[in-house]
C-alpha positions as a Markdown table, in Angstrom:
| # | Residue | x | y | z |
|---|---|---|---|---|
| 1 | Unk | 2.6 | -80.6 | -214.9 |
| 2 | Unk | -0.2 | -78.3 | -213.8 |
| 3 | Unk | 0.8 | -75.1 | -211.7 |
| 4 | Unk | -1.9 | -73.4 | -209.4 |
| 5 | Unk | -1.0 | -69.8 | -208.7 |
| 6 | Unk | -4.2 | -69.8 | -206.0 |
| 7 | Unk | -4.6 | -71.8 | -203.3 |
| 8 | Unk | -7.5 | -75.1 | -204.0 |
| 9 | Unk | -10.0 | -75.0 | -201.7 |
| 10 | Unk | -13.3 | -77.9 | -201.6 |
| 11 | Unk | -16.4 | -76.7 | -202.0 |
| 12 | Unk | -17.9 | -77.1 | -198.4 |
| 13 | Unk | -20.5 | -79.3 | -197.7 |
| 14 | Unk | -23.1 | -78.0 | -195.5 |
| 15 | Unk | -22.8 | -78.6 | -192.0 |
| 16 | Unk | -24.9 | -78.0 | -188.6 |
| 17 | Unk | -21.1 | -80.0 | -187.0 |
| 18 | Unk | -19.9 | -78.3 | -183.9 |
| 19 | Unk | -16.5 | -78.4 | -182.8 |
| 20 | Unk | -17.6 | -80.1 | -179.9 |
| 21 | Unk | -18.7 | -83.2 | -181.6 |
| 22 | Unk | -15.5 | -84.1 | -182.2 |
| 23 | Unk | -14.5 | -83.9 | -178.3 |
| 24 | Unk | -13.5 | -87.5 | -176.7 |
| 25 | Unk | -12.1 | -87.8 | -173.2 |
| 26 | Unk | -8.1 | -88.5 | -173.6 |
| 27 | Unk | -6.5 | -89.7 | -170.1 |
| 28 | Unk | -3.0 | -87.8 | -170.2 |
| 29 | Unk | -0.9 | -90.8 | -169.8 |
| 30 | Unk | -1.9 | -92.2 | -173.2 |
| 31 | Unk | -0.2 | -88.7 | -174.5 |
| 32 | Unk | 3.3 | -90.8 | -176.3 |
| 33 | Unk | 6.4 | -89.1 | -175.1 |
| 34 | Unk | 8.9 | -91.4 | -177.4 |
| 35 | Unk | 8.3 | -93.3 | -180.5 |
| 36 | Unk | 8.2 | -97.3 | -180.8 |
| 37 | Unk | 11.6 | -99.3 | -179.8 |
| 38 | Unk | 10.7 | -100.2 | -183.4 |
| 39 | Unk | 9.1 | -98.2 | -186.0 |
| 40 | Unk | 6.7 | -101.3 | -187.2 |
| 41 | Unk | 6.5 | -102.8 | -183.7 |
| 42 | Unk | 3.5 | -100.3 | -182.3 |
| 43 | Unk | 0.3 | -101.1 | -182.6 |
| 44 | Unk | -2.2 | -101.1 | -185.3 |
| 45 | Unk | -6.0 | -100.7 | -185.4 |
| 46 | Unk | -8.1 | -101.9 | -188.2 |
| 47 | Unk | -11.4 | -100.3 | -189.1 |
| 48 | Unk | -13.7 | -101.6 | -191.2 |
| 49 | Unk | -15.6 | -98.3 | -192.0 |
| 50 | Unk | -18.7 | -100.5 | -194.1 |
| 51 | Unk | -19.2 | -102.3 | -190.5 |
| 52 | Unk | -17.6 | -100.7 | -188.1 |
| 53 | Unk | -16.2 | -103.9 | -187.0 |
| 54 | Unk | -12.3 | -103.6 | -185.1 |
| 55 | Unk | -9.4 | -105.6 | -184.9 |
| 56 | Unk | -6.1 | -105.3 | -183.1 |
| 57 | Unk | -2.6 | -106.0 | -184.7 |
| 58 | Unk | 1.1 | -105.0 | -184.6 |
| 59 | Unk | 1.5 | -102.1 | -187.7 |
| 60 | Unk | 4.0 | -104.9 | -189.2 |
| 61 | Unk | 0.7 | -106.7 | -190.3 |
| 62 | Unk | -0.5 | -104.0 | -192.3 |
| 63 | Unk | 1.0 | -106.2 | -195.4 |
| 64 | Unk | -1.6 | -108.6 | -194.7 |
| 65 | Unk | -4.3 | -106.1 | -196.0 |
| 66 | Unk | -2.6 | -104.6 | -199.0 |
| 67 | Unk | -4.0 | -106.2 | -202.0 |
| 68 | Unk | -1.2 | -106.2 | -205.1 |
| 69 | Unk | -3.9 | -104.1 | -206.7 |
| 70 | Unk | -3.2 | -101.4 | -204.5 |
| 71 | Unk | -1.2 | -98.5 | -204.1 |
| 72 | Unk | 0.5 | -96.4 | -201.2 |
| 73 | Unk | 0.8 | -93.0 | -201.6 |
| 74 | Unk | 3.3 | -91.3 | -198.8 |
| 75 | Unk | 4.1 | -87.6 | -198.2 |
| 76 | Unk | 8.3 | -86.9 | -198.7 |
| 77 | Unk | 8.4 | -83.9 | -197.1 |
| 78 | Unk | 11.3 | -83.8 | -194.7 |
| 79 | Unk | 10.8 | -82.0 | -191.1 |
| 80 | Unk | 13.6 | -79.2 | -191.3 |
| 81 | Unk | 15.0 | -78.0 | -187.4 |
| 82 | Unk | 12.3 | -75.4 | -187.9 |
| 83 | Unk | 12.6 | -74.2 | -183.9 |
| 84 | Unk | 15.3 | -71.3 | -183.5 |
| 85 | Unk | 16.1 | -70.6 | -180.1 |
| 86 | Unk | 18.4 | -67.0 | -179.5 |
| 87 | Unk | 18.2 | -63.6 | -178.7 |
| 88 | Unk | 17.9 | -59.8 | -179.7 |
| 89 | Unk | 20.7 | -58.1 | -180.9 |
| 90 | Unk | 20.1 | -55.2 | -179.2 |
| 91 | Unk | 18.5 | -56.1 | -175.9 |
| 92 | Unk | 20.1 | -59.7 | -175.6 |
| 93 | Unk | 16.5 | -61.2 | -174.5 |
| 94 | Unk | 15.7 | -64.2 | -175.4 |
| 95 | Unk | 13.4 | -64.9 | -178.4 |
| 96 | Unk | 12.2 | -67.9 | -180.2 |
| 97 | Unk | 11.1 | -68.4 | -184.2 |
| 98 | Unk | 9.3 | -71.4 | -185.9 |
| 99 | Unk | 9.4 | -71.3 | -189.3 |
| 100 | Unk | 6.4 | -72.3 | -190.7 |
| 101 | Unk | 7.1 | -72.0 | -194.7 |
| 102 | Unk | 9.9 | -70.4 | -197.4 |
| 103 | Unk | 7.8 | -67.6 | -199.1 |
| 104 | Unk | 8.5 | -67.2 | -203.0 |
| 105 | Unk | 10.7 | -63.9 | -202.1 |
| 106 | Unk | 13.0 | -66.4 | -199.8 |
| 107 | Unk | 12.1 | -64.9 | -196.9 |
| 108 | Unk | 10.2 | -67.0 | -194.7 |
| 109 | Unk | 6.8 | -67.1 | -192.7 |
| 110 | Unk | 7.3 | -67.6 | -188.7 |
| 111 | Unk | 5.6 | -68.1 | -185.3 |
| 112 | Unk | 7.3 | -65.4 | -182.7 |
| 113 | Unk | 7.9 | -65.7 | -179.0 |
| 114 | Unk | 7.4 | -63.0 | -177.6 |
| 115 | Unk | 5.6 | -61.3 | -180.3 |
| 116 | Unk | 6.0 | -57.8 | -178.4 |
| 117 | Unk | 9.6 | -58.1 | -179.2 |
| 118 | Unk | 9.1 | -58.7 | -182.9 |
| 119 | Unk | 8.5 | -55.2 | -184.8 |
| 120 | Unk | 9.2 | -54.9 | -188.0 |
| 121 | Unk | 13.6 | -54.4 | -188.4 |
| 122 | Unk | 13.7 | -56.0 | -185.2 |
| 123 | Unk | 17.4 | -57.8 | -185.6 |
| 124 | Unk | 17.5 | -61.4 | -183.7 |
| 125 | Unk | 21.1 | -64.0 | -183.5 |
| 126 | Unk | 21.2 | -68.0 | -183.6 |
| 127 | Unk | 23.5 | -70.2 | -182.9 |
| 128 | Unk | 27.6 | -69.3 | -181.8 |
| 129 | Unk | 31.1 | -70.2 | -183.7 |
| 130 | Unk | 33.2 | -68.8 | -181.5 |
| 131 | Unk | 32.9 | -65.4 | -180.8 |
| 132 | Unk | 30.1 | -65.0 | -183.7 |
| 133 | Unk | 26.8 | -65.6 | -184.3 |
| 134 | Unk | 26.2 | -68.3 | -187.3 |
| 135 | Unk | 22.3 | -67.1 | -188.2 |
| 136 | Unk | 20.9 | -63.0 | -188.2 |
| 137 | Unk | 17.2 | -62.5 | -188.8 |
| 138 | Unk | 15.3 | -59.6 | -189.6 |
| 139 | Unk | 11.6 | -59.3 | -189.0 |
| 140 | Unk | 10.4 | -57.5 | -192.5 |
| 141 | Unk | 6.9 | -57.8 | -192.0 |
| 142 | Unk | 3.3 | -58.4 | -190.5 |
| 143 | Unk | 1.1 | -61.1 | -191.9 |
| 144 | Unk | -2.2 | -62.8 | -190.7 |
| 145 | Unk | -2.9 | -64.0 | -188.1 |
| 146 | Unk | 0.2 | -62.3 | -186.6 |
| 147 | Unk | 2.8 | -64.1 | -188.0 |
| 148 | Unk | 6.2 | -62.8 | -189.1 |
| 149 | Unk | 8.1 | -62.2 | -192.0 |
| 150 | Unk | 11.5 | -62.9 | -191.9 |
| 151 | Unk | 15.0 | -62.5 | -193.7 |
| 152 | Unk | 17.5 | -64.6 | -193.0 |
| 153 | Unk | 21.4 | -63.8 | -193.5 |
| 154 | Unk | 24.6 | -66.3 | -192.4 |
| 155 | Unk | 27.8 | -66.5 | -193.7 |
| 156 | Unk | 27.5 | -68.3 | -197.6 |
| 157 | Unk | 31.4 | -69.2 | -197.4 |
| 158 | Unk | 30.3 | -71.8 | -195.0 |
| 159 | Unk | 26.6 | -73.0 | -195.8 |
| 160 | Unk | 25.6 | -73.7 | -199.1 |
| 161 | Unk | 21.8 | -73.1 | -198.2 |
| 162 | Unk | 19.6 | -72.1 | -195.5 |
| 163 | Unk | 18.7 | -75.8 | -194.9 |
| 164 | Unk | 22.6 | -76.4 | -193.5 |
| 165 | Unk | 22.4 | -73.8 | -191.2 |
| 166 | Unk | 18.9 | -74.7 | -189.8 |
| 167 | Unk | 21.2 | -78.3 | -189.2 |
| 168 | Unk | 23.4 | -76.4 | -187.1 |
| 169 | Unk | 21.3 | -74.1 | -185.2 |
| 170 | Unk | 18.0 | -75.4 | -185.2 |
| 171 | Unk | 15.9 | -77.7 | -183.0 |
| 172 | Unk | 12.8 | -80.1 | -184.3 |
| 173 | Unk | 9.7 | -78.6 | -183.5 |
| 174 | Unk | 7.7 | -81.2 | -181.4 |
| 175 | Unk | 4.1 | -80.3 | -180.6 |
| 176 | Unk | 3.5 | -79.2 | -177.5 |
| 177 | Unk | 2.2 | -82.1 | -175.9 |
| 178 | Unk | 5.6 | -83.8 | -176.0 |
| 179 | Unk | 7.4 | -82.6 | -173.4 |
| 180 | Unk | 10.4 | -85.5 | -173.3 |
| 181 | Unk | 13.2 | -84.3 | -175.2 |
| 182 | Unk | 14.1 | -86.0 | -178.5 |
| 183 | Unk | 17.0 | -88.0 | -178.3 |
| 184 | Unk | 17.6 | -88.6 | -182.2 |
| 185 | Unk | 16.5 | -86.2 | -184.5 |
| 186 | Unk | 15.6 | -88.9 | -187.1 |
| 187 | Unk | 12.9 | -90.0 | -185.0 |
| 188 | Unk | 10.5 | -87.6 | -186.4 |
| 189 | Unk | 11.3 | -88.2 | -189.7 |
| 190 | Unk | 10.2 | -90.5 | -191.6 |
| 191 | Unk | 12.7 | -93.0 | -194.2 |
| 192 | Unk | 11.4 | -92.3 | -196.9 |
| 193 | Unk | 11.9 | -87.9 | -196.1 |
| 194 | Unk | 13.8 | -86.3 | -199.0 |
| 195 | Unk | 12.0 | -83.1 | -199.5 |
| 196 | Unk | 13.0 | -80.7 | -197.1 |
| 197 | Unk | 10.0 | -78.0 | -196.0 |
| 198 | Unk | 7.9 | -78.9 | -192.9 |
| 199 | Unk | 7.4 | -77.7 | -189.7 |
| 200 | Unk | 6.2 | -81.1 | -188.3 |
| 201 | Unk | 6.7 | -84.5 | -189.2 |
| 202 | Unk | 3.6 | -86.7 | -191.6 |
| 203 | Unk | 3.5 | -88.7 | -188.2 |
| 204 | Unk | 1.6 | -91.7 | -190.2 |
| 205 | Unk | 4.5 | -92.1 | -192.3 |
| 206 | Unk | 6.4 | -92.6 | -189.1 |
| 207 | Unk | 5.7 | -96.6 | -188.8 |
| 208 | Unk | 7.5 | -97.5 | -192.0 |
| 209 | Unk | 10.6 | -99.0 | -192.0 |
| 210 | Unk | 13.0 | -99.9 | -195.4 |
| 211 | Unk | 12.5 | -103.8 | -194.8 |
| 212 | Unk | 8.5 | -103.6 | -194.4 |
| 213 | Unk | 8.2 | -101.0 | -197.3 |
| 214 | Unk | 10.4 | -103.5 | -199.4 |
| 215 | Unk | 8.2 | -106.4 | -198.4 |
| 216 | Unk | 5.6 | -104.3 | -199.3 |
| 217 | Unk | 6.5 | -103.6 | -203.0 |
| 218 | Unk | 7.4 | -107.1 | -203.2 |
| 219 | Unk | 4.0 | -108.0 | -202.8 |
| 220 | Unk | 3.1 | -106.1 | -206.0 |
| 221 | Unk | 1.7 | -103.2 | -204.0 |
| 222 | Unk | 2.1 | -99.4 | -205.7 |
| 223 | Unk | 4.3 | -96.9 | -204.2 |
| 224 | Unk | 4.2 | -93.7 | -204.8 |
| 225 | Unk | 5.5 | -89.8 | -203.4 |
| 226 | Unk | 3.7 | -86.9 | -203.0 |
| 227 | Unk | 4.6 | -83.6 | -201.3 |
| 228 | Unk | 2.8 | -81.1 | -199.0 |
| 229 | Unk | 5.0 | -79.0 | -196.7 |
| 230 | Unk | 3.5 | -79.2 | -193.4 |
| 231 | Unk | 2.9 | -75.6 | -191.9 |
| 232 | Unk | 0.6 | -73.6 | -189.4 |
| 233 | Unk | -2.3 | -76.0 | -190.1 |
| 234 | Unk | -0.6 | -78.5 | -187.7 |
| 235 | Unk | -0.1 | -75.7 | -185.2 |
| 236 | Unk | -4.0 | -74.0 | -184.8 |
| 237 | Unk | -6.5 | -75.2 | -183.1 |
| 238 | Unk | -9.9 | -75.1 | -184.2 |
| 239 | Unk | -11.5 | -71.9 | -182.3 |
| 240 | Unk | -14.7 | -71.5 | -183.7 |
| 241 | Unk | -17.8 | -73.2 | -182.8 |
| 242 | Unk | -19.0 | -73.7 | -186.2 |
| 243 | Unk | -17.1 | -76.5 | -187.9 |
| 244 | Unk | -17.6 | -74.5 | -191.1 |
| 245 | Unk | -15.8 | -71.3 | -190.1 |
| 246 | Unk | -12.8 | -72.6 | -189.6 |
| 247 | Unk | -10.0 | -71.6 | -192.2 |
| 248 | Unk | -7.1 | -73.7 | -193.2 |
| 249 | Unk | -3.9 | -72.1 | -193.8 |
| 250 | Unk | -2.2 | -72.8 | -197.4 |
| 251 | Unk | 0.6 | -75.3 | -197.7 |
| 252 | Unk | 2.5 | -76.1 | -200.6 |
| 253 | Unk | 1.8 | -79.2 | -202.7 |
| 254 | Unk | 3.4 | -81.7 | -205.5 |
| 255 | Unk | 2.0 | -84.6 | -207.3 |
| 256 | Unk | 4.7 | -86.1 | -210.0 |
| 257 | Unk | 3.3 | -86.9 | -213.2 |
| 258 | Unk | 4.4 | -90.3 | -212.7 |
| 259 | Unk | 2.9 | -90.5 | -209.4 |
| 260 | Unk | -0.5 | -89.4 | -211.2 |
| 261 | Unk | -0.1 | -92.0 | -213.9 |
| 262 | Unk | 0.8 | -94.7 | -211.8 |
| 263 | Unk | -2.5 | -93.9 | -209.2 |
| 264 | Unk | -4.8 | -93.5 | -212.1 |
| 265 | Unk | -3.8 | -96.9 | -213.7 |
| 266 | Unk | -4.0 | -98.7 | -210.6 |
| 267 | Unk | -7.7 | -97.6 | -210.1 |
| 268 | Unk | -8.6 | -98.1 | -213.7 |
| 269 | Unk | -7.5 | -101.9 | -213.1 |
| 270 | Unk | -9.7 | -101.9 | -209.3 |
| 271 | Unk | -6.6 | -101.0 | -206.9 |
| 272 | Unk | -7.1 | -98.7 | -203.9 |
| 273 | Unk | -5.6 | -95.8 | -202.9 |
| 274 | Unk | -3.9 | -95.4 | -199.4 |
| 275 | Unk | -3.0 | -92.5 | -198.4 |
| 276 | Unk | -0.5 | -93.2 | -195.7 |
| 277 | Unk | -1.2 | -89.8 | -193.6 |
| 278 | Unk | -4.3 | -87.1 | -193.2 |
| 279 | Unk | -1.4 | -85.1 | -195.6 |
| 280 | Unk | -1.4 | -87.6 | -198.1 |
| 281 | Unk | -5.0 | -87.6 | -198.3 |
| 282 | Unk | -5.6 | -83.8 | -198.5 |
| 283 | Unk | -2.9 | -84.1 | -201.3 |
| 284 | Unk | -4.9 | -86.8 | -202.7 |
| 285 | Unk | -8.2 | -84.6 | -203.3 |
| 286 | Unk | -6.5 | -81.8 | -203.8 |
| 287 | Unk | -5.0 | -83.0 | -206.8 |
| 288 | Unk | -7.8 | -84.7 | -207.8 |
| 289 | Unk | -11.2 | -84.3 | -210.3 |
| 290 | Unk | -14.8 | -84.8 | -210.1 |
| 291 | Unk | -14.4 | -88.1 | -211.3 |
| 292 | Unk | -11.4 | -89.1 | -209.4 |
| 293 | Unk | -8.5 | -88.6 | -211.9 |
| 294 | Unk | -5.3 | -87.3 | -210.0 |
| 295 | Unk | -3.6 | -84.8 | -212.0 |
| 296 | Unk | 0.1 | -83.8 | -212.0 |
| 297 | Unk | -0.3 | -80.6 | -210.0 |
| 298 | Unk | 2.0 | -78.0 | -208.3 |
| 299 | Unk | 0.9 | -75.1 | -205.9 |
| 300 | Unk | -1.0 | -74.3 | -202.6 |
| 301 | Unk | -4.0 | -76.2 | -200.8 |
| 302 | Unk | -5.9 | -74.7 | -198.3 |
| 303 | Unk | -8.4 | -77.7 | -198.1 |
| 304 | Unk | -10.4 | -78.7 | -195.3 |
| 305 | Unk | -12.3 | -81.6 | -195.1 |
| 306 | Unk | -14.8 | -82.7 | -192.3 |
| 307 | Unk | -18.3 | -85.1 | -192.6 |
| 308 | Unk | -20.3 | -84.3 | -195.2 |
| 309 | Unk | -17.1 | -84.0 | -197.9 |
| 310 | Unk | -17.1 | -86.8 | -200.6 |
| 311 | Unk | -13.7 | -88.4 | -201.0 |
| 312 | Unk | -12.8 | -88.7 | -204.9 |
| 313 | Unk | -9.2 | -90.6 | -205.2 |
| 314 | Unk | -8.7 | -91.7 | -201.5 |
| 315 | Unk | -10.4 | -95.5 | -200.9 |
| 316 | Unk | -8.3 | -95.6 | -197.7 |
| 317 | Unk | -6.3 | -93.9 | -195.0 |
| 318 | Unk | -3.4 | -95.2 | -192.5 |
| 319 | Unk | -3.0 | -92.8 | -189.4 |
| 320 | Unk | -2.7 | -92.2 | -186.6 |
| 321 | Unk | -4.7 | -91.5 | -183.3 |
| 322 | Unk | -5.3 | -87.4 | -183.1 |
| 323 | Unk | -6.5 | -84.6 | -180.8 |
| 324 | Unk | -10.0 | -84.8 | -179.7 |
| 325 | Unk | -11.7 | -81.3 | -181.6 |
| 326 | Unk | -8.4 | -80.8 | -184.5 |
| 327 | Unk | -9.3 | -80.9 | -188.1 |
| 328 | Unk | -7.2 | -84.2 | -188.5 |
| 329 | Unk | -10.5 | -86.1 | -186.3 |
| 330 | Unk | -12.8 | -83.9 | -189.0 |
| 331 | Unk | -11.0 | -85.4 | -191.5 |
| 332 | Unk | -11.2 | -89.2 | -190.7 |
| 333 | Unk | -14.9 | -88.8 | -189.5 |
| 334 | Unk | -15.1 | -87.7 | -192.9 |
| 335 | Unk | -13.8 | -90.6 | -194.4 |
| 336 | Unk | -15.8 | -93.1 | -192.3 |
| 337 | Unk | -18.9 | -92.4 | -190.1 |
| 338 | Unk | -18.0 | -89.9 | -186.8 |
| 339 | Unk | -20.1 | -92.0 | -184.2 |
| 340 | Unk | -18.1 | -94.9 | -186.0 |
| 341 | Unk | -14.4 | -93.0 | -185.5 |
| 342 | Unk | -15.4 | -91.7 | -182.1 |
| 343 | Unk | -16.1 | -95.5 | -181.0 |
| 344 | Unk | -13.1 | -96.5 | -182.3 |
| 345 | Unk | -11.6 | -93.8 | -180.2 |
| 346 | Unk | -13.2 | -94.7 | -176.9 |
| 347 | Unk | -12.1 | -98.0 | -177.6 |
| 348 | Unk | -8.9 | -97.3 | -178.5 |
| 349 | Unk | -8.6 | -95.7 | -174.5 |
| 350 | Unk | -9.9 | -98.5 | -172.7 |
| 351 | Unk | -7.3 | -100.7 | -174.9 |
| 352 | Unk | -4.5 | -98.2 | -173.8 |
| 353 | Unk | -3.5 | -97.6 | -177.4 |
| 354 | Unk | -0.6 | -94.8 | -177.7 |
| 355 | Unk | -2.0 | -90.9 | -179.0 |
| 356 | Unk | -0.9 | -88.5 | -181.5 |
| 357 | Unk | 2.6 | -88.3 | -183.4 |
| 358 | Unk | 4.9 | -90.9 | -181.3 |
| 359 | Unk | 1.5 | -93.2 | -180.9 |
| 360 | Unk | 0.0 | -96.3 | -182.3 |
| 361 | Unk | -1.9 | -96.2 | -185.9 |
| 362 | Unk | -5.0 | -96.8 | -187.4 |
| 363 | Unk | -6.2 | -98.7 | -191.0 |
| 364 | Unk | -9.4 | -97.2 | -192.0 |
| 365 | Unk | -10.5 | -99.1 | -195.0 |
């Protein structure tokens, strides 16, 4: 197992891309509120990136284009109930913190509401039993970009770790475009979640249910579990006119060596590799050499991949449909042709297909 104590970057291509060439026009109502009555059961659009060509399908058929050869590669992490919702200890206003990642220290990186509010030794309470509060935070620092550092204290008598408390206090942080409250916090997370560190859910992951993953492996098909914590990424938009300028935020990472193994020997023997997720595939080439070996690897990736990048060890992707000018559009037009992706987009509308993390998916292969 490799360790990286810096965070892997690519080596940007050139570009002349604007953010505006990713822009497509997104009718609200195609915004999903609420997942599928069935995980498997939304819909599914194929793209042949060599052609362009389109078909339509229910996600259940994905087995149908899964050769035995191939492999799945999935991203574990498991959303935590990252959005605290409580009050100053001294003022008694109200005050909101996402956590966005647990630093090395164990103190953790947030998003505040209002930041005004947040100086550093600023005190803050979650969550009641009884007369007490169950969860004290103390903002310890400044970081970029604004963000806060924070420690947490509750009582250890009670909760073995920090995770058991954000069960009792917390709330899943939704993007902002859903605005329906979740009814079941196990709808955004996926079955296969084990490793517990993101601030939003790997929404491709989403369609997979036990029965059609089991089918799945029965078919011969690989199946394998990677990690990257997703963090602030998900929450910025891109700002800058100049696709290039943009910076990524670093998330933490994991490839298993047997993962590794097992994706190396199925592409020695002419298997793809689907990433199931944009996360999967910027674990994927993060982990990944010149030649396309995938090495064992631990640490922090700060990769950001738009048109021009050259994939190495992802041959294709399963996603979903995502926010006209975000770095998750960069990344598929990266992965086939942009005018291709943005047709398949346009198309997508006028077939009413379901948007962003409670929406309908797409095979790009």
């Amino acid at each position: 197992m490799i360790k990286v104590t810096e965070k892997i970057n690519n080596t940007r291509p050139q570009s002349s891309l604007r953010t505006s060439d990713f822009y497509f026009d997104l009718p609200e109502e195609l915004i999903a509120q609420s997942p599928s009555e069935e995980r498997d059961g939304c819909r599914l659009m194929v793209l042949n990136r060599k052609t362009g060509a389109l078909e339509h399908h229910i996600f259940r058929d994905i087995i149908e284009y899964l050769n035995p050869e191939d492999m799945l590669v999935v991203n574990s992490s498991k959303v935590i109930p990252a959005r605290l919702l409580g009050e100053s200890e001294k003022t008694g206003s109200p005050m909101e913190l996402l956590l966005l990642r647990m630093l090395e220290s164990g103190e953790w990186e947030t998003l505040v509401r209002p930041g005004k509010r947040a100086k550093v030794g600023a005190t803050f309470l979650f969550g009641k039993d009884g007369d007490t509060h169950i969860l004290r935070a103390t903002i310890t620092g400044i970081v970029e970009g604004g963000n806060r550092t924070v420690a947490f204290s509750y009582d250890e008598t009670k909760y073995r770790t920090i995770y058991e408390v954000l069960d009792a206090v917390g709330n899943m942080p939704l993007p902002p475009y859903i605005t329906k409250k979740l009814e079941n916090k196990s709808d955004y997370q996926t079955v296969y979640a084990k490793a517990e560190g993101s601030a939003a859910a790997p929404t491709a992951g989403l369609h997979f249910t036990e029965e059609l993953l089991a089918r799945i492996r029965e078919k011969g098909v690989g199946y394998g579990e990677v990690t990257l914590h997703v963090g602030l990424g998900t929450f910025r938009p891109v700002k800058v006119d100049n696709v290039e300028e943009h910076l990524m935020h670093g998330e933490y990472f994991y490839v298993p060596d047997e993962v590794a193994e097992e994706i190396n020997r199925r592409r020695r023997n002419g298997g793809r590799i689907i990433a199931v997720g944009t996360t999967s595939a910027r674990v994927l080439e993060s982990a990944s050499q010149e030649d396309g070996t995938v090495l064992p690897i631990e640490g922090e990736t700060a990769i950001f991949i738009y048109p021009g990048y050259r994939f190495k060890a992802t041959d294709a992707l399963i996603t979903n449909f995502h926010l006209p000018e975000s770095t998750l559009i960069m990344l598929v037009s990266a992965l086939a042709d942009r005018d291709m992706i943005l047709n398949a987009y346009k198309t997508a509308v006028e077939e009413r297909y379901r948007f962003f993390s409670f929406g309908d998916a797409m095979f790009i292969q």
